[in-house]
C-alpha positions as a Python dict, from the first residue, in 0.01 Angstrom:
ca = {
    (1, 'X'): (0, 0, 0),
    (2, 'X'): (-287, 125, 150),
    (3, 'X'): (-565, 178, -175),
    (4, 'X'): (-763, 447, -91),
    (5, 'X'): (-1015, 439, -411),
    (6, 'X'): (-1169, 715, -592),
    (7, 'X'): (-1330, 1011, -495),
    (8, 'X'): (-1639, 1084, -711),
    (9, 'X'): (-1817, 1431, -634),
    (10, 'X'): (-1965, 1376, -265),
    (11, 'X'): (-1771, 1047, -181),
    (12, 'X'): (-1425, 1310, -130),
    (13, 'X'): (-1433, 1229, 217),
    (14, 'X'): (-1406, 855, 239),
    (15, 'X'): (-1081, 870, 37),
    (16, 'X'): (-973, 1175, 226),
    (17, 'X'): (-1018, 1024, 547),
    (18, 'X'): (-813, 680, 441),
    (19, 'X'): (-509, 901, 312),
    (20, 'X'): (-554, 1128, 604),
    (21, 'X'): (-521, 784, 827),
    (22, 'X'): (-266, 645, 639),
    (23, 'X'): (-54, 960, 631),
    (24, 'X'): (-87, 965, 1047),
    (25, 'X'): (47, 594, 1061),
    (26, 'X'): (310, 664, 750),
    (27, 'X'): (225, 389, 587),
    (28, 'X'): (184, 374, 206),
    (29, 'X'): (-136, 467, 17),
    (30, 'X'): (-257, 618, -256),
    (31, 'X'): (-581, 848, -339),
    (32, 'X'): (-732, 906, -630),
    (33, 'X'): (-966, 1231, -727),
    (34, 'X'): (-1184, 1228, -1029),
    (35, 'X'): (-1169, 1556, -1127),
    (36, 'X'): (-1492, 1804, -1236),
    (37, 'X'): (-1401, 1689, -1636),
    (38, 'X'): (-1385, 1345, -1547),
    (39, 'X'): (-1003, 1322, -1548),
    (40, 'X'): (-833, 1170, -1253),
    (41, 'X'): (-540, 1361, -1023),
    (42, 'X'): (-339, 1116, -757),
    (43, 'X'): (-180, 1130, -457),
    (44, 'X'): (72, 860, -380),
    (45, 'X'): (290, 813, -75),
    (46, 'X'): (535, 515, -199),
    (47, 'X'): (798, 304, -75),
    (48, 'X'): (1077, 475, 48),
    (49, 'X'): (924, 832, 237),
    (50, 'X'): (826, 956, -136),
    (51, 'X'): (572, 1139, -222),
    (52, 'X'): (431, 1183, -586),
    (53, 'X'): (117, 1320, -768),
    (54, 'X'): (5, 1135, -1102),
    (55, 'X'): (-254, 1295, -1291),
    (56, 'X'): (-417, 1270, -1651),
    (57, 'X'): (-429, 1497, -1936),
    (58, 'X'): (-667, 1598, -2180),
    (59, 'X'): (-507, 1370, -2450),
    (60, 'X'): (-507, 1077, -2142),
    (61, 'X'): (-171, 1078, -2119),
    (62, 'X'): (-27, 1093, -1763),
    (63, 'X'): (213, 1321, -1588),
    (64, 'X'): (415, 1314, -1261),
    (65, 'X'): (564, 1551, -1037),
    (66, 'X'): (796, 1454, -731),
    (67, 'X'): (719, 1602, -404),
    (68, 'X'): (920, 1699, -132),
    (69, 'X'): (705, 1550, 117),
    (70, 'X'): (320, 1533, 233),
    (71, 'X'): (125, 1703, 461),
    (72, 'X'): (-248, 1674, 537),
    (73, 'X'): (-402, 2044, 457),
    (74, 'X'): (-726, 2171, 621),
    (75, 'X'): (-994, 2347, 346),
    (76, 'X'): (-1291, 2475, 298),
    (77, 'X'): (-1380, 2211, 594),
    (78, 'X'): (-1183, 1935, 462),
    (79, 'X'): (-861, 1764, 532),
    (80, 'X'): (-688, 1563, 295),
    (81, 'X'): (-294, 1498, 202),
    (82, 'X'): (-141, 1701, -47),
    (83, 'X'): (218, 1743, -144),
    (84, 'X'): (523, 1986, -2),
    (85, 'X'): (750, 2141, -235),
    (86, 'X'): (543, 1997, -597),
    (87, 'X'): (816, 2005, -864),
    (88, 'X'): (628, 2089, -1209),
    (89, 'X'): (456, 1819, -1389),
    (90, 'X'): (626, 1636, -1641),
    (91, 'X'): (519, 1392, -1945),
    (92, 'X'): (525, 999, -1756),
    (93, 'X'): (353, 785, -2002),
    (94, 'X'): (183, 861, -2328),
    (95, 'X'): (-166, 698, -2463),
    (96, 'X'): (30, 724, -2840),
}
């Protein structure tokens, strides 16, 4: 699996490019976001063709929801992989 690392404020595009990469040669990876509170949001392509997004509550738990696939998605002058059909997140593991 391809570890893509985290993206802190301005370093996005480093792990964007790596999933980006990864994505275009299907191989596994997974890319981590740090979002504006400090919590972290993943994106994982795993074994198998599946694609998943992981990302951390308020109370640091962490929740999951299964994708139907990936797809790299051009914004606001980045592209980075995000998920196809995102089923609702759902309670994964708990910090109790």
């Amino acid at each position: 699996m391809q570890d893509c690392g985290i993206a802190r404020g301005s370093s996005q595009s480093v792990v964007d490019r790596c999933a980006v990469s990864a994505y275009g040669r299907n191989e596994t990876f997974r890319a981590l976001y740090e979002l504006d509170d400090g919590r972290l949001e993943a994106t994982i392509h795993a074994a198998g063709d599946v694609y998943l997004k992981l990302r951390e509550t308020e109370a640091g738990d962490i929740e999951r929801a299964d994708c139907g696939g990936g797809q790299v998605v051009r914004e606001d002058g980045r592209s980075f992989v995000d998920c196809t059909d995102q089923a609702p997140f759902e309670a994964s593991c708990s910090s109790d």
